[in-house]
C-alpha positions as CSV (number, residue, x, y, z in Angstrom):
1,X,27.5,-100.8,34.2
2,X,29.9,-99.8,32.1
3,X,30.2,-100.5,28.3
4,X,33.0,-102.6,27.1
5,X,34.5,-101.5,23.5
6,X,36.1,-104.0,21.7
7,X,39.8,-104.5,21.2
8,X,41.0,-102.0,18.0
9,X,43.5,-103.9,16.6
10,X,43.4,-107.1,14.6
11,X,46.1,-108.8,17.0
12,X,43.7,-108.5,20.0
13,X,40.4,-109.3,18.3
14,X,42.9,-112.6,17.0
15,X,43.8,-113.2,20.2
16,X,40.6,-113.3,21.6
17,X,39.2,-115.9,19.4
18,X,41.6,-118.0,20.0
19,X,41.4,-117.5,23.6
20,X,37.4,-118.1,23.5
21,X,36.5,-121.4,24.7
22,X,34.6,-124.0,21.6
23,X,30.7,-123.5,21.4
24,X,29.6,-126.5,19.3
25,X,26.3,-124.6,18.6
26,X,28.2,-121.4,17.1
27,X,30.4,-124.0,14.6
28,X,27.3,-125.4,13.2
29,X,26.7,-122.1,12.2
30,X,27.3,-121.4,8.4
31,X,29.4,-117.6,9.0
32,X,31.0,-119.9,11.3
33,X,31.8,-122.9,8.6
34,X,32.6,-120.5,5.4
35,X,35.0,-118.3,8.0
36,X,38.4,-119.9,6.7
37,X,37.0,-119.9,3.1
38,X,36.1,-116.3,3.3
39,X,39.7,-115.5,5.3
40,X,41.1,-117.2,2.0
41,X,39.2,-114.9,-0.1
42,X,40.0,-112.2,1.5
43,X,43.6,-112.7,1.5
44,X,43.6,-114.0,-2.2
45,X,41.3,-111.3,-4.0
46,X,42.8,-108.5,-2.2
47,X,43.0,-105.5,-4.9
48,X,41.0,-107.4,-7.2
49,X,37.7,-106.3,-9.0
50,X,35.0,-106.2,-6.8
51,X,32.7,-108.4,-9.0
52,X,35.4,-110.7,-9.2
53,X,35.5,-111.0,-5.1
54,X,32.0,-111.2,-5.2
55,X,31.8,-114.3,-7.4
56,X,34.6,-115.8,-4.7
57,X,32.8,-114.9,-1.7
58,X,29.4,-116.5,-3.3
59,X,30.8,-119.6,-4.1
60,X,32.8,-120.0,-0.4
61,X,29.2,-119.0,1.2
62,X,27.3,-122.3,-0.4
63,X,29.8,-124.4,-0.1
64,X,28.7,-124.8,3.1
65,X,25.4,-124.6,2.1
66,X,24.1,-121.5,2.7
67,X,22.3,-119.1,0.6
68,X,24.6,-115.8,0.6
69,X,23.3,-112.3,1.6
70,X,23.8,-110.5,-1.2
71,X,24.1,-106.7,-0.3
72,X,26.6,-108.6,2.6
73,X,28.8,-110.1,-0.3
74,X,28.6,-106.8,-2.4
75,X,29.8,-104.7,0.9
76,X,33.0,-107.3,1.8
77,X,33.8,-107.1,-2.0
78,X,34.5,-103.6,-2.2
79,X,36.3,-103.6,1.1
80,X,38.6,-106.6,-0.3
81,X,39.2,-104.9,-3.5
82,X,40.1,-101.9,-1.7
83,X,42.9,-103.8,0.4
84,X,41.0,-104.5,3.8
85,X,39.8,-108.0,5.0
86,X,36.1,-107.3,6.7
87,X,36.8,-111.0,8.4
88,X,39.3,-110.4,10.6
């Protein structure tokens, strides 16, 4: 069986989502509930010290009340300060 790649582009990968039918399990999920915080984060903090993101990304992962990965939020910072958004 052949391997399916996913989309490339952000437009597809969008489109997809909001194409994919609601799972009530996977919105009880905390990645799942911090998304749109994390989106806003991401859009917000772009270019902005990576410690800086960090301390945003922290505070959008508990307040859903989760305990944040650490190394996770350290990798996403970097890429936000450097102008990309790792959540789309």
């Amino acid at each position: 069986m052949a391997r399916r790649h996913p989309p490339q582009s952000a437009l597809q990968r969008e489109l997809l989502r909001l194409l994919s039918p609601p799972s009530p399990r996977l919105a009880r999920q905390p990645g799942e509930r911090a998304l749109p915080a994390l989106l806003e984060v991401a859009r917000t903090h772009a270019h902005r010290p990576a410690a800086e993101v960090r301390a945003a990304l922290e505070d959008a992962v508990r307040s859903v009340g989760a305990e944040p990965d650490q190394a996770a939020l350290t990798e996403f910072a970097e890429q936000i300060e450097a102008g990309e958004n790792p959540f789309v």
